[in-house]
BAFILO-302847 format. One line per 5 residues: their letters; for each residue x, y, z of C-alpha. Coordinates in nm, 2 decimals, always signed. Layout:
A) X,Y,Z  ... .
! end
This chain:
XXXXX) +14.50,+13.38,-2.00  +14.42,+13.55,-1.67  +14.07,+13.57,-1.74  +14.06,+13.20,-1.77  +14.24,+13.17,-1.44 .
XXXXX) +14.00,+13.41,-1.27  +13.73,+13.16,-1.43  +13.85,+12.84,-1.32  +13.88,+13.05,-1.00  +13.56,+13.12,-0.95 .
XXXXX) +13.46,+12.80,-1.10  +13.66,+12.63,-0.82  +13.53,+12.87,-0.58  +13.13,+12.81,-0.65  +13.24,+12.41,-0.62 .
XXXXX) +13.36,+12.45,-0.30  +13.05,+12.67,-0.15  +12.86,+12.37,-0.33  +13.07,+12.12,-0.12  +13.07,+12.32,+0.19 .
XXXXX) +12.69,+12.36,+0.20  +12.64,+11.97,+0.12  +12.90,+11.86,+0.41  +12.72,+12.10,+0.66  +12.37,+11.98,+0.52 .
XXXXX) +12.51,+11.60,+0.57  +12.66,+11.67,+0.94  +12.32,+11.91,+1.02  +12.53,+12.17,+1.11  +12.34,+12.50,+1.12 .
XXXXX) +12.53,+12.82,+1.02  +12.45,+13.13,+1.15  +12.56,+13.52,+1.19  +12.49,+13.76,+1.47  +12.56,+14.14,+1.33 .
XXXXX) +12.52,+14.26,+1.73  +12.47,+14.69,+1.64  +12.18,+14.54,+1.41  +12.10,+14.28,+1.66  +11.99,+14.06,+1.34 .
XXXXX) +12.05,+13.69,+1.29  +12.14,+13.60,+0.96  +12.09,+13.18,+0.96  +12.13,+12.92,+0.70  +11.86,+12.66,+0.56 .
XXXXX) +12.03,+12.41,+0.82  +11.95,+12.67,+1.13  +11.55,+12.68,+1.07  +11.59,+12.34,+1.09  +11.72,+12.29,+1.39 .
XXXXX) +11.50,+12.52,+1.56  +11.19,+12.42,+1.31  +11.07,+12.75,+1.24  +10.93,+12.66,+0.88  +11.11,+12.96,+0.75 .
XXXXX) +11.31,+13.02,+0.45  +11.39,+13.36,+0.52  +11.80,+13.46,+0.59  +11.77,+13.74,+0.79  +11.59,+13.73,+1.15 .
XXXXX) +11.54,+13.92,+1.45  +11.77,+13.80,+1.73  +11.48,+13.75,+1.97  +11.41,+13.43,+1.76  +11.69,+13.27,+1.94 .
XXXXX) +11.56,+13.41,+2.29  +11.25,+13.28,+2.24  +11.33,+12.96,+2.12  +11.56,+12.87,+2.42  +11.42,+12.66,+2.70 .
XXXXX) +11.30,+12.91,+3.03  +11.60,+12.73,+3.26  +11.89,+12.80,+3.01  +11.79,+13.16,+2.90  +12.00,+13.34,+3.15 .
XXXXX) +12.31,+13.08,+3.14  +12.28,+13.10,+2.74  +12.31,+13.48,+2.72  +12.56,+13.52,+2.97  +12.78,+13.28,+2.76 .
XXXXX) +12.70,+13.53,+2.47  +12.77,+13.83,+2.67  +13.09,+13.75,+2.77  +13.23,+13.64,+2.45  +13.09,+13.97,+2.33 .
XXXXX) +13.26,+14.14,+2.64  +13.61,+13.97,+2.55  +13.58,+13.99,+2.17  +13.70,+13.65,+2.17  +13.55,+13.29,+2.13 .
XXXXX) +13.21,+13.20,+2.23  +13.12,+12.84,+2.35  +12.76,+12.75,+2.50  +12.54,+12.46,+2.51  +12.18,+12.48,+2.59 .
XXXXX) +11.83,+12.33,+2.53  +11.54,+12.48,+2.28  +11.16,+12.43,+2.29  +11.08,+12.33,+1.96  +10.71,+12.48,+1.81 .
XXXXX) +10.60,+12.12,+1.89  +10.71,+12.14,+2.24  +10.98,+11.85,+2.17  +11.30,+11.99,+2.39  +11.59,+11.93,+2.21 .
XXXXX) +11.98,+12.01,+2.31  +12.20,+12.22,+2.06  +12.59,+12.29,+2.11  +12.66,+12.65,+1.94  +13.01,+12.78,+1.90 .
XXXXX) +13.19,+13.10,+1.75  +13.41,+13.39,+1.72  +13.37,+13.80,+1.75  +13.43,+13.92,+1.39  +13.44,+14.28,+1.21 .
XXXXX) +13.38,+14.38,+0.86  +13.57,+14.62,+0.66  +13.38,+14.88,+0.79  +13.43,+14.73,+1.14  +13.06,+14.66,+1.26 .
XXXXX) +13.11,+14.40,+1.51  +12.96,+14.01,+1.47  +12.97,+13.68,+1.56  +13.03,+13.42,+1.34  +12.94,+13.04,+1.39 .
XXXXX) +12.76,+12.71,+1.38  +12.55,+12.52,+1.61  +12.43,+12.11,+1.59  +12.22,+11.93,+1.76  +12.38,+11.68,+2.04 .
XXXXX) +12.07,+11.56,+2.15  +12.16,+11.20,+2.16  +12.51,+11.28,+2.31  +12.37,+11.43,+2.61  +12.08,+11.20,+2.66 .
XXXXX) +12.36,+10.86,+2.57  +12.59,+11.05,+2.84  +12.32,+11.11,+3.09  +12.24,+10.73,+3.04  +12.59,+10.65,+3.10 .
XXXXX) +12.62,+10.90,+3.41  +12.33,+10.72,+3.54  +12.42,+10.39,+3.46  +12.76,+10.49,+3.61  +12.57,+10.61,+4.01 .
XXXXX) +12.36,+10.25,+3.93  +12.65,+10.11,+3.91  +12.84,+10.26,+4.20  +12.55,+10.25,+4.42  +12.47,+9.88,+4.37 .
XXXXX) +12.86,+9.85,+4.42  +12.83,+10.02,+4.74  +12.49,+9.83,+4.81  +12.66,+9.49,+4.76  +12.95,+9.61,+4.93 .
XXXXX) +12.77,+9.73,+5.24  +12.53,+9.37,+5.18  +12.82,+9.20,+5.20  +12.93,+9.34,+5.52  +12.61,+9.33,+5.67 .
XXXXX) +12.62,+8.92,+5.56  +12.96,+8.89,+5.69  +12.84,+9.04,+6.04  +12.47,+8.84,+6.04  +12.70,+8.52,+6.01 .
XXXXX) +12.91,+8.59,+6.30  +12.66,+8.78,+6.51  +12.30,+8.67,+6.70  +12.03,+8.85,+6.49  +11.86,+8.97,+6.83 .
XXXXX) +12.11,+9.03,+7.09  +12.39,+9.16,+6.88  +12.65,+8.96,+7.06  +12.89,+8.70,+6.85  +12.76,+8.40,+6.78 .
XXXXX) +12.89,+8.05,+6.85  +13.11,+8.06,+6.50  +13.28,+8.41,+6.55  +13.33,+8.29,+6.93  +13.54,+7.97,+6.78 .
XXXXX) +13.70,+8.12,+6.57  +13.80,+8.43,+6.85  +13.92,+8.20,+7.07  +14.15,+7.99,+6.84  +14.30,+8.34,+6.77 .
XXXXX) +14.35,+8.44,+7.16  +14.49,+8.10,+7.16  +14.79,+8.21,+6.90  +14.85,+8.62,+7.03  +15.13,+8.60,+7.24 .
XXXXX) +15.03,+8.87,+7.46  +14.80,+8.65,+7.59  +14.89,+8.42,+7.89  +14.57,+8.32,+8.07  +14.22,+8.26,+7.98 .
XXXXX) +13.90,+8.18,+8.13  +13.51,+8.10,+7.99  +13.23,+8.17,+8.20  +12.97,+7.94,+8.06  +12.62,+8.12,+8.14 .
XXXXX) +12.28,+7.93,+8.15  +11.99,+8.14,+8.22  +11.72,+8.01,+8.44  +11.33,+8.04,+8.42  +11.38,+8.14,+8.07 .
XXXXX) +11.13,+7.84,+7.93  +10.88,+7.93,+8.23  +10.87,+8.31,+8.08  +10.85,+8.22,+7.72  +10.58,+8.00,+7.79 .
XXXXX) +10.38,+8.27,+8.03  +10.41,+8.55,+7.86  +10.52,+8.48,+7.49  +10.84,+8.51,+7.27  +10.86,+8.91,+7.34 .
XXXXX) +10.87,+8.88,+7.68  +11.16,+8.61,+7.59  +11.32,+8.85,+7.36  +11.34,+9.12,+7.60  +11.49,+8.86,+7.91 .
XXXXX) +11.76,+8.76,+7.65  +11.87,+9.11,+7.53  +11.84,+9.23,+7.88  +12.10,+8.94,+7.99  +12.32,+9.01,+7.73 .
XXXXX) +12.33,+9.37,+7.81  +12.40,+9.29,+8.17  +12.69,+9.04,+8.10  +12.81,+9.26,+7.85  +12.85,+9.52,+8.16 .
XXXXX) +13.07,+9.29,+8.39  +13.38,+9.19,+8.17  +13.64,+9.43,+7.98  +13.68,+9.55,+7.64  +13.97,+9.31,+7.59 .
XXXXX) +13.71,+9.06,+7.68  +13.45,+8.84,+7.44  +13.07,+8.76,+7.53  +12.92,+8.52,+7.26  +12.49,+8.39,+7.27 .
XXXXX) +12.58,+8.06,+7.12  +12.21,+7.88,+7.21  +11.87,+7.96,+7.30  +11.94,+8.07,+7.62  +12.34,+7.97,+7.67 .
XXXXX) +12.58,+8.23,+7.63  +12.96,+8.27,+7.72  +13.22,+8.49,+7.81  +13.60,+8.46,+7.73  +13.80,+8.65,+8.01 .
XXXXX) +14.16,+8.77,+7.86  +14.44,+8.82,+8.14  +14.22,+8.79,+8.42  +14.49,+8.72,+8.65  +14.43,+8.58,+9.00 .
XXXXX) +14.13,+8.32,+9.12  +14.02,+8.52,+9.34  +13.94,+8.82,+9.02  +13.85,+8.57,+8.83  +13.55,+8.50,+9.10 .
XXXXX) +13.44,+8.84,+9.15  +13.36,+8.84,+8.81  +13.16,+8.55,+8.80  +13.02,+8.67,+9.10  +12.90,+8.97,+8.94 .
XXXXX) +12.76,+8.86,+8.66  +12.57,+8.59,+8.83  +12.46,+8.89,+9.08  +12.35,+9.11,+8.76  +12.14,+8.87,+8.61 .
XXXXX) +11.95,+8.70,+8.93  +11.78,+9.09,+8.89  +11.41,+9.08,+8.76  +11.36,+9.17,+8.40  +11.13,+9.47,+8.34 .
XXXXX) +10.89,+9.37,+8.06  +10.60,+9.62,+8.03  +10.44,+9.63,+8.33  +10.58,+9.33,+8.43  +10.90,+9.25,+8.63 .
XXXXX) +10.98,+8.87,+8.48  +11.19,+8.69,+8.77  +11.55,+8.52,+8.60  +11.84,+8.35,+8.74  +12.15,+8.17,+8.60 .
XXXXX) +12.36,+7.90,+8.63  +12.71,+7.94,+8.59  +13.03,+7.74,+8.47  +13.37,+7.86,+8.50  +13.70,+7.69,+8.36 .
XXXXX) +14.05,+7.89,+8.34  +14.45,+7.78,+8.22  +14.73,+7.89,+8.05  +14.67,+7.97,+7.71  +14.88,+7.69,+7.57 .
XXXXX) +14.61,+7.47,+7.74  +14.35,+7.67,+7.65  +14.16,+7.42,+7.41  +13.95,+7.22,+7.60  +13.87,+7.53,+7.85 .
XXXXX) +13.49,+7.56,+7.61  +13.41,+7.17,+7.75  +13.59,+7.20,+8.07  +13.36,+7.54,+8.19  +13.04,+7.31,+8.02 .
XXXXX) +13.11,+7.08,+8.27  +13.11,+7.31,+8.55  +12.81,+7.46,+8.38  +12.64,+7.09,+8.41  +12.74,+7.07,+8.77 .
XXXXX) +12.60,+7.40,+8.88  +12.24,+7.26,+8.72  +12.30,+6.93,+8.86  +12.34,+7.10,+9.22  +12.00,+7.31,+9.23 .
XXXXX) +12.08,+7.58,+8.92  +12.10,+7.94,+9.08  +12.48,+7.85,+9.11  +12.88,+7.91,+8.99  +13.10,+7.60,+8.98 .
XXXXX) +13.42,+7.62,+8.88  +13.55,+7.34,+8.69  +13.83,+7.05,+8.83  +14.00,+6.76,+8.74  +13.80,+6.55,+9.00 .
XXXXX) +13.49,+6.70,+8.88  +13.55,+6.58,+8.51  +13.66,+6.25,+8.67  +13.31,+6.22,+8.84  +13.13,+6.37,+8.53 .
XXXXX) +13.28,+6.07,+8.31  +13.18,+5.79,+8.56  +12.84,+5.96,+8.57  +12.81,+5.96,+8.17  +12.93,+5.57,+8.14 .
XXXXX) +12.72,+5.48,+8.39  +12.42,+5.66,+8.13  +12.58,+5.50,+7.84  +12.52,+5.13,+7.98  +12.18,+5.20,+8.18 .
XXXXX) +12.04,+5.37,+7.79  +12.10,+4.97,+7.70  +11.97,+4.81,+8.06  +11.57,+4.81,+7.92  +11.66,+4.62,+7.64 .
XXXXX) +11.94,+4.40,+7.77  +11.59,+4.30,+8.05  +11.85,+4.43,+8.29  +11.59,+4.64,+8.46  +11.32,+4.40,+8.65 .
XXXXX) +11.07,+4.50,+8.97  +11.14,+4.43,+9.32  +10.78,+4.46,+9.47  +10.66,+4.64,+9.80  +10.32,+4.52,+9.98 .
XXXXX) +10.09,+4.75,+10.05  +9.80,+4.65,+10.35  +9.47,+4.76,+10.44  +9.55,+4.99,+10.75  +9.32,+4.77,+10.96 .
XXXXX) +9.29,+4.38,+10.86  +9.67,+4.42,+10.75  +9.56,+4.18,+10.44  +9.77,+4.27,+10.13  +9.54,+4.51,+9.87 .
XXXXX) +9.84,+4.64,+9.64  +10.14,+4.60,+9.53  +10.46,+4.88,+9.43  +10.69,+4.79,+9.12  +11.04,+4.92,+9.26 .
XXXXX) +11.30,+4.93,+8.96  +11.59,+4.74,+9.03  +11.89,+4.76,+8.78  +12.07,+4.40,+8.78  +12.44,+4.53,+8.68 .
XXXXX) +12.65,+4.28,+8.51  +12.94,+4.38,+8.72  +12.82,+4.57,+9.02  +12.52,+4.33,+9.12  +12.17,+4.42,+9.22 .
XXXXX) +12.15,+4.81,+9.23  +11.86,+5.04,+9.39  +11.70,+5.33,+9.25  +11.92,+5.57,+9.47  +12.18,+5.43,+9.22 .
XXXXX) +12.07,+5.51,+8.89  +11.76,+5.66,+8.87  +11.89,+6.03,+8.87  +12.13,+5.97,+8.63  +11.81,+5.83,+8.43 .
XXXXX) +11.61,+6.16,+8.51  +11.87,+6.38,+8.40  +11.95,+6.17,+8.06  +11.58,+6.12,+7.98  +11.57,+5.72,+8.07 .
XXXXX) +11.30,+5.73,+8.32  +10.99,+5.67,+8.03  +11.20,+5.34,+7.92  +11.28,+5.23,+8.26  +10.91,+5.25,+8.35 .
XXXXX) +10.82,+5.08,+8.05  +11.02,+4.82,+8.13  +10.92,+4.74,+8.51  +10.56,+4.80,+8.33  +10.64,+4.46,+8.12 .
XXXXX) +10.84,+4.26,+8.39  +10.51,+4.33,+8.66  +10.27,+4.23,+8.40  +10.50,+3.88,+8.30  +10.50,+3.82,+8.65 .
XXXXX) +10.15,+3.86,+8.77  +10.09,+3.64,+8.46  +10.33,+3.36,+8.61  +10.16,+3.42,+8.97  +9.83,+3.39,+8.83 .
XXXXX) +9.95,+3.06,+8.62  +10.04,+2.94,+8.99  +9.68,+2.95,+9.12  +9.74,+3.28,+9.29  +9.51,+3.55,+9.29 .
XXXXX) +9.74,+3.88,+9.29  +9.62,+4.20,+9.40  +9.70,+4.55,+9.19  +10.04,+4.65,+9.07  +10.14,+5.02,+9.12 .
XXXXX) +10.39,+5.12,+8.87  +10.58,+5.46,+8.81  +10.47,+5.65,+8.46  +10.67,+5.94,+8.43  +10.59,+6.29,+8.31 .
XXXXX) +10.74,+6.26,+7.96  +10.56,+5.92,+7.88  +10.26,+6.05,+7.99  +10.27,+6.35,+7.71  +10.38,+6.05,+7.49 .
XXXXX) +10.12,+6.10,+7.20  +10.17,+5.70,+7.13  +10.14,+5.62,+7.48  +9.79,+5.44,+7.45  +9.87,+5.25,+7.20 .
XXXXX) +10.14,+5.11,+7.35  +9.92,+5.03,+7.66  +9.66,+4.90,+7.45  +9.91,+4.65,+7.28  +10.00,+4.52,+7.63 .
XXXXX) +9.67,+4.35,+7.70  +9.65,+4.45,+8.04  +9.40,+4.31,+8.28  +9.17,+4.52,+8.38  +9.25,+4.63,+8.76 .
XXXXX) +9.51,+4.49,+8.77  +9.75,+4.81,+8.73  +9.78,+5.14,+8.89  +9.99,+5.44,+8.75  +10.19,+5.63,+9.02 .
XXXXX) +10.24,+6.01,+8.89  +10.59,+6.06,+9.04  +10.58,+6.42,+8.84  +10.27,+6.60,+8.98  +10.35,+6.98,+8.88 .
XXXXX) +10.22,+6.97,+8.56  +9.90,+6.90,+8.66  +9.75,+7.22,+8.73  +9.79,+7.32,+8.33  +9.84,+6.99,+8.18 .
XXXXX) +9.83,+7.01,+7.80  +9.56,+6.81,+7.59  +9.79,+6.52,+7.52  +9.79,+6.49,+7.90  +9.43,+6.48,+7.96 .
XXXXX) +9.34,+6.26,+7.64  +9.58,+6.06,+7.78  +9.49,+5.98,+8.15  +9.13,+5.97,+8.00  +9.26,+5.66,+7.78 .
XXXXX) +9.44,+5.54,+8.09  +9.14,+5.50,+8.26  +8.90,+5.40,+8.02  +9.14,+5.08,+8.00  +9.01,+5.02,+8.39 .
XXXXX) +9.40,+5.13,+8.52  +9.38,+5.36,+8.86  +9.56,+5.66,+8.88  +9.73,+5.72,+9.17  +9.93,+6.07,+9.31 .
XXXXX) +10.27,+5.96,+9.47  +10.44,+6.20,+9.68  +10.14,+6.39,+9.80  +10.25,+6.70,+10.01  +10.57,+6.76,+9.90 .
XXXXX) +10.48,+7.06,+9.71  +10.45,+6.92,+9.39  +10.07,+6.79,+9.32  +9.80,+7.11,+9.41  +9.46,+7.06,+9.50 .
XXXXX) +9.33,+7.22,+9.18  +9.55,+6.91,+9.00  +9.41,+6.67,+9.28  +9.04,+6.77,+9.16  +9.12,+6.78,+8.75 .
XXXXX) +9.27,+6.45,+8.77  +9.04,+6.27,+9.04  +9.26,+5.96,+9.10  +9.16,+5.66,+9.25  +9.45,+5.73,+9.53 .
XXXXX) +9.69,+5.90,+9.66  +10.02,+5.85,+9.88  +10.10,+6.06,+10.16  +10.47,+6.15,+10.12  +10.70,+5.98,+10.37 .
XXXXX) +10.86,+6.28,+10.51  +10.51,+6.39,+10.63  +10.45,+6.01,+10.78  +10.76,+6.01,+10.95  +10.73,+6.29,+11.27 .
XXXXX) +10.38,+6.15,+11.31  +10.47,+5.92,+11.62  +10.63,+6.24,+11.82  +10.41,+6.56,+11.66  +10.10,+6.67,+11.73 .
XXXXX) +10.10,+6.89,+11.47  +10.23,+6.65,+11.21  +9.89,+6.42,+11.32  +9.71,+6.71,+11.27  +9.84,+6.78,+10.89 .
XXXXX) +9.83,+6.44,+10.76  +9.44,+6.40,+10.90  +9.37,+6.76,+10.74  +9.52,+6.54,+10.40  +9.30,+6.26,+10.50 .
XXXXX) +9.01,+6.44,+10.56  +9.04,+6.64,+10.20  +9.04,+6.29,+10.06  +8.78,+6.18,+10.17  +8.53,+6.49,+10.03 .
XXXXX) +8.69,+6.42,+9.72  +8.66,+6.02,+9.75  +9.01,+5.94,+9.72  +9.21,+5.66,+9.89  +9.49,+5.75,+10.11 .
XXXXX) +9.81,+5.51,+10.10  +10.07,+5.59,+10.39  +10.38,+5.54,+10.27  +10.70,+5.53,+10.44  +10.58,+5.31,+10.75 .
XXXXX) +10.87,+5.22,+10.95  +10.71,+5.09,+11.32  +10.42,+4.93,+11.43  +10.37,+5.29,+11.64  +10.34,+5.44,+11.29 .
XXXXX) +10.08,+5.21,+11.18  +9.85,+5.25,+11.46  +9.87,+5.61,+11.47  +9.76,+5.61,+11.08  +9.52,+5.35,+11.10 .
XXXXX) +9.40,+5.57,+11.37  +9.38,+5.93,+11.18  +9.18,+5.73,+10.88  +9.49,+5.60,+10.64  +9.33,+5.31,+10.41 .
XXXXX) +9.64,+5.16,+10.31  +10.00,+5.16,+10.48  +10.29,+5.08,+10.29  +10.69,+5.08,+10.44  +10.95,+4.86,+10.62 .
XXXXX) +10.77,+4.81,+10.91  +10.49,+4.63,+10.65  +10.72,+4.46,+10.42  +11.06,+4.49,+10.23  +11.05,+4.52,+9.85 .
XXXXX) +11.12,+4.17,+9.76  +11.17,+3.98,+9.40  +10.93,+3.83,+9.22  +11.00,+3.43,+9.36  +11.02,+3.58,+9.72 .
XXXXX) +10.69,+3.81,+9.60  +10.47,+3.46,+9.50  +10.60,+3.31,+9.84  +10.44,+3.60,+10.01  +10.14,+3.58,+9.83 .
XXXXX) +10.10,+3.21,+9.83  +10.13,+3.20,+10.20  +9.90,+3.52,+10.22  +9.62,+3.35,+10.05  +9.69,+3.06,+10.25 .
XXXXX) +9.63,+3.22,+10.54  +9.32,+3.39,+10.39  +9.16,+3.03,+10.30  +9.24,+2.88,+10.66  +9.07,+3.19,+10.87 .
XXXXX) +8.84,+3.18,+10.61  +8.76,+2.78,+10.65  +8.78,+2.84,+11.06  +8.53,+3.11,+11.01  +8.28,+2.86,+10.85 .
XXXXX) +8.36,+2.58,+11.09  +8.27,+2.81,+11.35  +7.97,+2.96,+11.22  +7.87,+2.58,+11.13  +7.92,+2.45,+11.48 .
XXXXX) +7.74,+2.78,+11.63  +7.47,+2.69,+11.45  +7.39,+2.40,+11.55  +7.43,+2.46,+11.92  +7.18,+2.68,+11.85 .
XXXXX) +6.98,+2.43,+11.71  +7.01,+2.23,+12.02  +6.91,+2.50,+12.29  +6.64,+2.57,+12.04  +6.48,+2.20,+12.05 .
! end
């Protein structure tokens, strides 16, 4: 009976070594031994596996394992081993192995200090391969720094988004939204009571872009923001909300009189010259200042743009402050645009015409189309009236389009009259003249050739005038219409212009014609003018003729043409016919007496001859 016991025992014992070597087979679990006085390895079939040795054998030398360990895990592998030894306890390591093939693989090995019956010290325990964990957890750790770092990234994008939207890209400053959005909150802090915006327009900004490129532009705006920056507080806001605009919100200023020295300063900082290279670029601002309680604060962006529109309007180079009258005056200014952007088309705009005379024979050679502007409720009104407010709205190339119409319908009805009328000068303004259509608009006019003369009445351009410019007074005069300079001597039209364009005349300016009669050195100036004409075969025109003392005195210094008061008043176009009608009257009767005359001379002569 206990023999059979002992059987199924053993019997039960061999089945579960069987099992136990199949479930360590199945899970690749490598058993091994370590007898450490020996210093022998005794390792199961699963062991050479793992390590691919090819061997069979159980017993090896324990410099097998040495060997077999990867060169930057041998000294953290055997000081795991050596201090389980050292505490007799449990050992715990994980390292990586060089396989013969050179394929690295990682292997987890754990066990515990053990004595036999005779008490010869060991190490029992198993090792597997964990490989994939530590490649599927370095994925993940990886995966997890991608992940933070893009989250960071996106994070830091988004701020970086955030501040692009609300900042200029060049000067750093707030842009127009952030600077809405600021104010509508210093609008709502109650610990705010007053506020004031500087609006800041820099001058000669164009003038350096153009000369010497969008770096040296660059440079003038940074440098500008940097200076206005300087002048206010940190409580206080500066915003670049255009190309060249920016503005400054003032918190608490108190008094005016602060409030001005501000303004002052900053206008002071930025009238300095801009180093740029080796270049010192020459700026200047105009300034618009508008202040108020901060319950009123909401129109304070418009009011200080009206200031700013003043200051430009007065010269530039400026600080207005902004006032009730001044918006009052700013409003009657912009109606007055609104209904003269509809005169042209409503043929409210028609040509008063000036005579212009030979400077000796006084017979009419010319004619000036002077825009008159016949208001439906304020009557007949001159230029003086309206034609700033077209210059500084961008009217003036319609206006002269229409007077061009008007003169041309009625030399047409003078000419339908029998009358022979002499040349029309009519304003064309700088803009139409770069008008890249301009010439075909001319062309689809029909206009008689030399019958029309162009006055320039914007000369500074000329000395660089860009190809549409040229291609276009070349058209101009290919239709057989003269080119003439208006103004000449105020400053504005250069000789180097005078010679590039080589007009048929030009017109000395009044203010030069008018100290004539009483200066010396005026007489001299204007003949020097005359006298540079003439090398260049250009026509002089006097303009601005108010005596007969001034018409001698130019008829004198060589004037061809004189043109003023004292000559003729601008008159309509019925009054205009009258004058001419009578004119060529006049013509035809000296011209009749001058054959009678030479008729009866004749024949006296005949008589005394027989």
């Amino acid at each position: 009976m206990a023999e059979a016991t002992s059987g199924r025992s053993e019997e039960e014992f061999q089945d579960l070594l069987r099992r136990l070597e199949l479930a360590l087979e199945a899970s690749q679990i490598g058993v091994w031994q370590h007898n450490i006085t020996e210093q022998e390895l005794l390792w199961d079939p699963q062991m050479h596996k793992l390590y691919g040795t090819g061997l069979q054998e159980r017993k090896v030398p324990s410099d097998v394992w040495v060997n077999a360990l990867h060169p930057d895990d041998i000294e953290s592998a055997v000081r795991d081993f050596d201090m389980a030894l050292e505490r007799k306890g449990f050992y715990n390591s994980q390292f990586r192995i060089i396989l013969p093939g050179g394929e690295v693989r990682h292997l987890r090995s754990r066990g515990h200090y053990y004595e036999d019956a005779e008490g010869a010290p060991s190490f029992i325990g198993a090792e597997w391969d964990v490989t994939a964990d530590v490649l599927l957890n370095r994925e993940l750790t990886s995966q997890k720094a991608i992940a933070e770092a893009r989250a960071v990234a996106l994070e830091q994008s988004r701020a970086r988004i955030e501040h692009a939207a609300d900042h200029d890209y060049l000067t750093g400053l707030p842009n127009r939204r952030y600077f809405d959005r600021r104010l509508a909150e210093l609008r709502k802090d109650a610990s705010v009571e007053t506020l004031a915006v500087v609006h800041i327009d820099l001058n000669g900004f164009k003038e350096i872009n153009d000369k010497w490129g969008h770096a040296a532009g660059d440079a003038t705006l940074q440098s500008a923001a940097a200076r206005i920056s300087g002048a206010i507080t940190a409580n206080d806001l500066v915003a670049r909300i255009g190309g060249d605009e920016f503005v400054a919100v003032l918190v608490n200023v108190g008094d005016i009189e602060r409030l001005e020295a501000i303004a002052s300063d900053i206008f002071s900082r930025l009238r300095r010259d801009v180093r740029f290279g080796n270049e010192m670029l020459k700026i200047g601002a105009s300034i618009g200042v508008a202040t108020g309680q901060t319950s009123s604060a909401g129109n304070l962006l418009a009011e200080s743009d009206v200031a700013l529109f003043q200051a430009k309007k007065l010269g530039r180079n400026r600080v207005e402050f902004f006032t009730t009258q001044l918006q009052s005056d700013l409003q009657a200014e912009r109606r007055l645009a609104d209904e003269l952007r509809l005169a042209p088309v409503l043929r409210q705009i028609e040509p008063f015409y000036q005579i212009q005379v030979d400077a000796r024979s006084r017979r009419i050679v010319g004619l000036e189309a002077l825009a008159r502007w016949r208001h439906p409720e304020r009557g007949l009104l001159s230029p003086v009236a309206f034609l700033k407010v077209a210059d500084e709205y961008g009217f003036t190339a319609e206006i002269d389009a229409a007077v061009l119409k008007r003169a041309l319908a009625d030399r047409a009805a003078w000419v339908s009259q029998g009358l022979s009328p002499p040349r029309i000068a009519v304003n064309i303004s700088g803009r139409r003249l770069a008008d890249p259509d301009l010439i075909v608009g001319l062309r689809a006019l029909r206009i008689p050739r030399d019958a029309i003369a162009f006055e320039l009445v914007e000369t500074i351009f000329l000395d660089e005038p860009d190809e549409v410019v040229l291609a276009n007074i070349a058209g101009i005069k290919e239709m057989v219409i003269e080119i003439e300079i208006d103004d000449f001597g105020s400053g504005h039209a250069s000789l180097i212009g005078l010679v590039k364009l080589k007009p048929k005349r030009l017109k000395i300016d009044r203010q030069l014609v008018t100290a004539v009669t009483v200066s010396e050195e005026q007489r001299r100036l204007v003949g020097s003018i005359i006298e540079i004409a003439r090398t260049l075969n250009v026509e002089v025109v006097a303009e601005g003729v108010e005596s007969e003392d001034h018409a001698r005195i130019l008829a004198e210094i060589g004037c061809d043409e004189l043109q003023g008061y004292a000559i003729g008043n601008p008159s309509s176009e019925k009054e205009t016919a009258a004058l001419l009608k009578s004119a060529q009257a006049a013509s035809h009767s000296r011209f009749s007496a001058h054959v009678a005359a030479h008729a009866t001379g004749s024949a006296g002569r005949g008589s005394d001859h027989s």
